[in-house]
N, C-alpha and C positions, 0 to 999 in steps of 0.2 A: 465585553463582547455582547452584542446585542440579539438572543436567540431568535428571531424574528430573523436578522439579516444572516446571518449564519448557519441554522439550525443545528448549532451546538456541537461542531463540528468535534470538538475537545472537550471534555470533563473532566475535573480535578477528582485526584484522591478524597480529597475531603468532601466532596460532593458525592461521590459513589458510594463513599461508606456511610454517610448517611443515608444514603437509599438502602442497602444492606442491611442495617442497624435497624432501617423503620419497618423491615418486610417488602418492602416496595421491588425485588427482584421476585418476579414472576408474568406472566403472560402481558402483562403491559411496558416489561424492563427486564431485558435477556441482556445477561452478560458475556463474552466468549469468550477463551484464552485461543488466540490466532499462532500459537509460538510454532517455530519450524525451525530445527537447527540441521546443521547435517551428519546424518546417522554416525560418523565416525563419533563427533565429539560427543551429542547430547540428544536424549532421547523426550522428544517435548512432550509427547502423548505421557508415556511412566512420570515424568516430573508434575505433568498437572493431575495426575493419581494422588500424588505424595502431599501436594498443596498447591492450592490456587485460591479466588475469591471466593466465598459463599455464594453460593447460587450459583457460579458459572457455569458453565459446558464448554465442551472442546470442540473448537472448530478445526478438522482437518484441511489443511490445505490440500494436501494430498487424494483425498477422496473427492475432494470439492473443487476439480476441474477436471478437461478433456483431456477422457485416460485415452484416446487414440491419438492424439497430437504427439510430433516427434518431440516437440519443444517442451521444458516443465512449466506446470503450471499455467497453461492457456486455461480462458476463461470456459465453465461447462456450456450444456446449452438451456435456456430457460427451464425447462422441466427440470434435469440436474439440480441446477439450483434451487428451484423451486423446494421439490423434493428435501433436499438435502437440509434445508434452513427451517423446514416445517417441521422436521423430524427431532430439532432443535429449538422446539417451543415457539418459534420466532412467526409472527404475524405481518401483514400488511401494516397493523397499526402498533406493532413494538415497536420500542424506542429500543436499538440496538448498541452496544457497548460492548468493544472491543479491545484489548491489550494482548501484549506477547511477554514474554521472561528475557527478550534479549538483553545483556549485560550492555548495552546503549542505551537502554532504558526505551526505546520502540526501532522496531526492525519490521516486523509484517504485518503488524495492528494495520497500518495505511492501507496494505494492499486488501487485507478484510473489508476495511472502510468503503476502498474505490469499487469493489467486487458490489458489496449491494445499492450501491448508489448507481453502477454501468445496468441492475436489472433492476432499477425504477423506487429502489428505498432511499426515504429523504429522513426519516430517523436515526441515523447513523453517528455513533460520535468513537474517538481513540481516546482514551485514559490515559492521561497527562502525564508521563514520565514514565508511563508503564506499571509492570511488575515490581521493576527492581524499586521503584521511589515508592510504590504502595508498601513491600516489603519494610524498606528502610522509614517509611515515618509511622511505621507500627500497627498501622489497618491489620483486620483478620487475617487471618488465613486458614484452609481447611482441607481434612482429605477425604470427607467428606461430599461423594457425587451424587447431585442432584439428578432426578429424572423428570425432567422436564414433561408436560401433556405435551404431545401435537401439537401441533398448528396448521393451516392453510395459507399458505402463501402464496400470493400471485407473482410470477417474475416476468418483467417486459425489459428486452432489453433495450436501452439508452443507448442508439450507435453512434451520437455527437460525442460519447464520453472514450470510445473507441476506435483506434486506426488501426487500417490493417495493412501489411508488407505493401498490394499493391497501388496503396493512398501513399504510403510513404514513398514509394516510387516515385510516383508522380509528383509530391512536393519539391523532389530534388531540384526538377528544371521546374516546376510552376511558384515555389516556393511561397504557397498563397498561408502556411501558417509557420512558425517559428518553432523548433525545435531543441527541446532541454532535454541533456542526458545527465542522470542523478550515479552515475559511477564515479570512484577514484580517479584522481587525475590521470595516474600515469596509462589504466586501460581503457582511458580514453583516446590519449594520445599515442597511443598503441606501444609506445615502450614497455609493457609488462603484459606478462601472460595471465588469462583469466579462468583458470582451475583446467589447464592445459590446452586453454582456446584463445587463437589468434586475437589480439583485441586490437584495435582501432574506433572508428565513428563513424556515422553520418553525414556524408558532406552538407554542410550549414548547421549543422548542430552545436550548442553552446554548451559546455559542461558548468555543473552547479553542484558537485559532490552532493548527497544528499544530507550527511551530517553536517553542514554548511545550517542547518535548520535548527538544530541539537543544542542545548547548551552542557556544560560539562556535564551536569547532573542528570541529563538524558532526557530535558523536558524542553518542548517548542520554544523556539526565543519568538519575541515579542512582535507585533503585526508591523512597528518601524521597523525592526533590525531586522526582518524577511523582506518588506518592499525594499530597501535601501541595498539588498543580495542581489534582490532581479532589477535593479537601479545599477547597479555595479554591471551586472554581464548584460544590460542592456538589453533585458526582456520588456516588453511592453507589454503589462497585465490588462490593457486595452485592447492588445487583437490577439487571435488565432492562437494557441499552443498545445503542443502535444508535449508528453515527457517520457523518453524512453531510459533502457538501462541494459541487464543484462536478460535478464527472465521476466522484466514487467513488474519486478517487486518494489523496488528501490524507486522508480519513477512515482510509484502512490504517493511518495513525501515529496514531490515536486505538488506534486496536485491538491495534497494538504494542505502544503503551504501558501499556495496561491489561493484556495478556499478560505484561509484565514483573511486573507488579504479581501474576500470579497469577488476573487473569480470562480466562478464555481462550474466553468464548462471545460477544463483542461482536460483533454484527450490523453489516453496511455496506450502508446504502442505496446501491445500487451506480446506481440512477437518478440520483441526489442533484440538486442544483438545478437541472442542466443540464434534468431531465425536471419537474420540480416547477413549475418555471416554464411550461411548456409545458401541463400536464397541470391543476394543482391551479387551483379555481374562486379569483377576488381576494381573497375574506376570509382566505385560506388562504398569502397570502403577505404575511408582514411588513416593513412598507420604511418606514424613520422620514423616505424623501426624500417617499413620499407622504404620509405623515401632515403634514409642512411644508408640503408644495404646498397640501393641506385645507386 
């Protein structure tokens, strides 16, 4: 991968740990742990107490968007973030690097990623397999918290990188850009309930499960075997796309993965079905359990 064409979208374990190993984490190379589980099962903040990378910090996702949005996890507003990431050592010209502990080995490092790429950061990269592959091929680890200096960050938000409910509206009948939804089949196709919410799609929306991108071992499959994905469901990484999902999380590895690929303008309905469902009138949401019930 050529970081010129890419800006190094991904960085291997073995790469980061030698930036670790050399001192090279600090005000020029900030590491996060992005991990978000849900409070029943697993508590991300206590876990990255216990151990995470050297140098890292914890990025709350929780604090680090719009706490008056009905939806989770919409995006904050420039100052928020601003604020938020400055407080976190991180600069205009860090190089940023982010991972999560999810047992898939990346689950919301992407949506960390797509977060400061949508307010104008192009240093951005996901750690390649994650936690769980850093863990297993025996990198540090530590409990050990770092206190980052400050930083000053400028945040501009990027709205080509952003849709919102009523852009999506409108593509229904104008359908001037193509739309990938990064959810499980079946609460796509609305036979299954999603954490006790009606689920369907999009009408013209194409599902691409998001771990469709994953290889067993929880690290990106290769820039053939992701174009030859969106070759299958007939994405054209030549025009217009947005990727939506359920909360705007899961759509970020649509956008990763197409940034591997060398598209680096995919949109994320960051309302995605969480607000769609709330918002969009019935003809507008597609569900094969209703079409049964008819």
């Amino acid at each position: 991968m050529a970081p010129n064409v890419l800006g190094r979208a991904l960085v291997t374990a073995k790469w980061l740990s030698e930036a670790v190993r050399a001192g090279r984490v600090g005000t020029s190379l900030r590491v996060l742990d992005a991990s978000w589980y849900p409070p029943q099962k697993r508590n991300a903040r206590q876990e990255f107490k216990e151990r995470h990378i050297p140098g890292a910090s914890f990025f709350d996702i929780e604090e680090c968007r719009d706490q008056s949005s009905p939806y989770d996890f919409m995006l904050p507003s420039e100052s928020h973030f601003a604020d938020y990431v400055g407080r976190l050592g991180v600069s205009n010209d860090t190089h940023v690097v982010v991972y999560d502990g999810d047992e898939l080995g990346t689950f919301y490092a992407p949506r960390a990623w797509w977060m400061f790429r949508a307010f104008g950061h192009k240093e951005v990269s996901v750690l390649n397999g994650g936690f769980k592959n850093w863990v297993k091929e025996g990198h540090p680890v530590t409990a050990e918290v770092s206190q980052p200096a400050p930083a000053i960050f400028k945040a501009k938000l990027n709205t080509t990188l952003l849709k919102t409910f009523e852009e999506m509206m409108q593509n229904v009948g104008s359908l001037r850009f193509q739309v990938v939804d990064s959810r499980p089949e079946g609460q796509f196709r609305g036979t299954e309930l999603d954490q006790g919410l009606e689920s369907g799609h999009i009408p013209g929306a194409v599902n691409i499960p998001f771990h469709s991108f994953l290889t067993e071992t929880g690290h990106e499959k290769s820039i053939e075997e992701i174009q030859q994905i969106f070759r299958e469901k007939k994405v054209d990484l030549s025009k217009p796309l947005t990727a939506t999902c359920r909360k705007g999380v899961t759509a970020c590895h649509i956008a990763l993965a197409a940034y591997l690929c060398g598209k680096r303008d995919v949109a994320v309905y960051d309302g995605s079905w969480s607000e769609w469902f709330h918002r969009a009138p019935p003809r507008y949401k597609v569900s094969e359990l209703k079409r049964n019930k008819a």
